[in-house]
N, C-alpha and C positions, 0 to 999 in steps of 0.2 A: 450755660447749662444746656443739653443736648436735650429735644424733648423726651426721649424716653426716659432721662435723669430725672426730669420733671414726674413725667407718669409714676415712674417708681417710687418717689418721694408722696405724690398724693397719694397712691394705695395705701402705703405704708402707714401715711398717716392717719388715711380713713380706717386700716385695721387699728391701730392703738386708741383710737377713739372708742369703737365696740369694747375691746378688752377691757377699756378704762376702770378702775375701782376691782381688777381682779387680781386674785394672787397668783405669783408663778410659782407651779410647784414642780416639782422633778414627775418624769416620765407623760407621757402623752395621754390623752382623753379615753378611759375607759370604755369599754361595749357594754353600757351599765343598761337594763332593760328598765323599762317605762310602765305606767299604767295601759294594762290595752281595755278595749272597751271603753276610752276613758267619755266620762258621760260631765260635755262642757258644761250643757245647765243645772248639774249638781254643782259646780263647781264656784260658775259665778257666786257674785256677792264679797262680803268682808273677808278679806285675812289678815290677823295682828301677823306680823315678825315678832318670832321671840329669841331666838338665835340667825347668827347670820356669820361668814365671814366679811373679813373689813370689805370696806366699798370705799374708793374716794367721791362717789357722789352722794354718801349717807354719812359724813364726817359730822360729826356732834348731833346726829341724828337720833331721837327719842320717840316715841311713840307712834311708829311705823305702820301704817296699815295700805294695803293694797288692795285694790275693789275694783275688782272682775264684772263688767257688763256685756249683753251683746249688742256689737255694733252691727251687726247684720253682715249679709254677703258671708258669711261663716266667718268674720274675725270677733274678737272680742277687743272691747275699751277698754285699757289698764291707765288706771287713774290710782296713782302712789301719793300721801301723804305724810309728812313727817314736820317734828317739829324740832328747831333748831336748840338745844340744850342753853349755848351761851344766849342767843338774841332772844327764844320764845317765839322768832318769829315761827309762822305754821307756811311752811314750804311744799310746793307741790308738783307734780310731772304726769301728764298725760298722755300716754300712747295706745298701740295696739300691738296686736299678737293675733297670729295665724296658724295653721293647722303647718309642720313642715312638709307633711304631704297627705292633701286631703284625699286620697283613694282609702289612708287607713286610719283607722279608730285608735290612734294610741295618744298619750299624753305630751308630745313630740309636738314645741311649738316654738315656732317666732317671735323674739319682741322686739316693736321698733320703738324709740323716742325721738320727735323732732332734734333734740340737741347728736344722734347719730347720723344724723344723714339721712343715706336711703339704705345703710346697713345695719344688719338684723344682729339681734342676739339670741341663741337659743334659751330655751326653757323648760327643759324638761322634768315632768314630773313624775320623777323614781316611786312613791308611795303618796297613797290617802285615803281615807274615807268619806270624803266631803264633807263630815259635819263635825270634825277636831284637829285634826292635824292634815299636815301636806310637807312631803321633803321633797325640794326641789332643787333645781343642779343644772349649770351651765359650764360649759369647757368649751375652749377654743385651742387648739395647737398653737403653742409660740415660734415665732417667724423659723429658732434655732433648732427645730423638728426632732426633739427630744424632749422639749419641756411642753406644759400646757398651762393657760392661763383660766382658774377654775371661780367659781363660787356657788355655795351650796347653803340653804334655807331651810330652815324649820319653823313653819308659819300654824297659825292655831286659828278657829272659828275664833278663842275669848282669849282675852289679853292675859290667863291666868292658866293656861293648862294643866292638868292634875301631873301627879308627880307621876304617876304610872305612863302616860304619854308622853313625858318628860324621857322616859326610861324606855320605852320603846324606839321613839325617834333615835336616840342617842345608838341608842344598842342596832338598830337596822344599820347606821351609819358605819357603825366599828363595825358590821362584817360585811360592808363593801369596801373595809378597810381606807374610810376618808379620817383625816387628821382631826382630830375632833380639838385639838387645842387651837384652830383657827377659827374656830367659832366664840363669838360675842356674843354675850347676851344684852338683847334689844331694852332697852327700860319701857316699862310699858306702865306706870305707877301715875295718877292724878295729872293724865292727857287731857286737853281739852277738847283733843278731835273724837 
């Protein structure tokens, strides 16, 4: 194998790593606008998942929560919890996230996990208030530059959001025109995290 067969083999493979757990959907990553002014230390702290599309690295995952701290130098500590439905066991992943470009105040960020590599995933965040909901939304273009590899979150301050939030999130989504039938809902019922 010729080294640049190599090279293109490892990109390759370090892109499907990032993508990993996302869906492919038809046409390419939207110009969907973000939170600006987005204000990090509202932000930090608990978020349950209450819906999500599939992930393969949340497969019989229950009681989901993500907890936002600041690691200083302007990243934040993302520290994911979940607990495995069949084992019980309480499964966990720790990374960070960065601004994707700290000149501007918008909701536009990087996350990394050790099991990625040194390659990021975005995480943008389309809508929130800080203190109930947050829809959040990552795309990457697929290698076949017509498709994109998407996933898109509705996380809540309490494992119980009222139906009106329920109805909001849902309803912002249908008029960014996202497939609302790929979203799961997250079980969030007698967690022990």
């Amino acid at each position: 194998m010729s080294p640049s067969s190599t090279l293109y083999l490892a990109v390759f493979a370090a892109f499907l790593s990032t993508v990993q757990g996302q869906i492919l959907l038809p046409g390419l990553c939207a110009d969907h606008s973000v939170v600006q002014n987005f204000s990090v230390g509202d932000y930090l702290g608990a978020w349950y998942e209450i819906e999500n599309t599939y992930a393969d690295n949340q497969i019989d995952g229950i009681c989901v929560i993500a907890n936002y701290s600041d690691f200083g130098n302007g990243s934040v500590r993302v520290f994911n919890t979940q607990v495995n439905s069949e084992t019980g066991e309480l499964q966990s992943a720790l990374g960070s996230a960065r601004p994707l470009d700290p000149t501007k105040n918008e909701a536009k960020l990087m996350v990394n996990f050790p099991f990625m590599g040194p390659l990021e995933s975005p995480y943008w965040v389309l809508d929130t208030d800080y203190t109930g909901y947050s829809i959040v939304w990552s795309c990457r273009p697929a290698p076949d530059g017509v498709n994109s590899y998407q996933t898109y979150w509705f996380l809540s301050r309490t494992r119980t959001p009222t139906d009106i939030t329920r109805g909001y999130v849902r309803g912002y989504l249908t008029a960014l025109k996202f497939d609302l039938s790929y979203l799961e809902e997250t079980l969030q019922t007698d967690c022990p995290n």
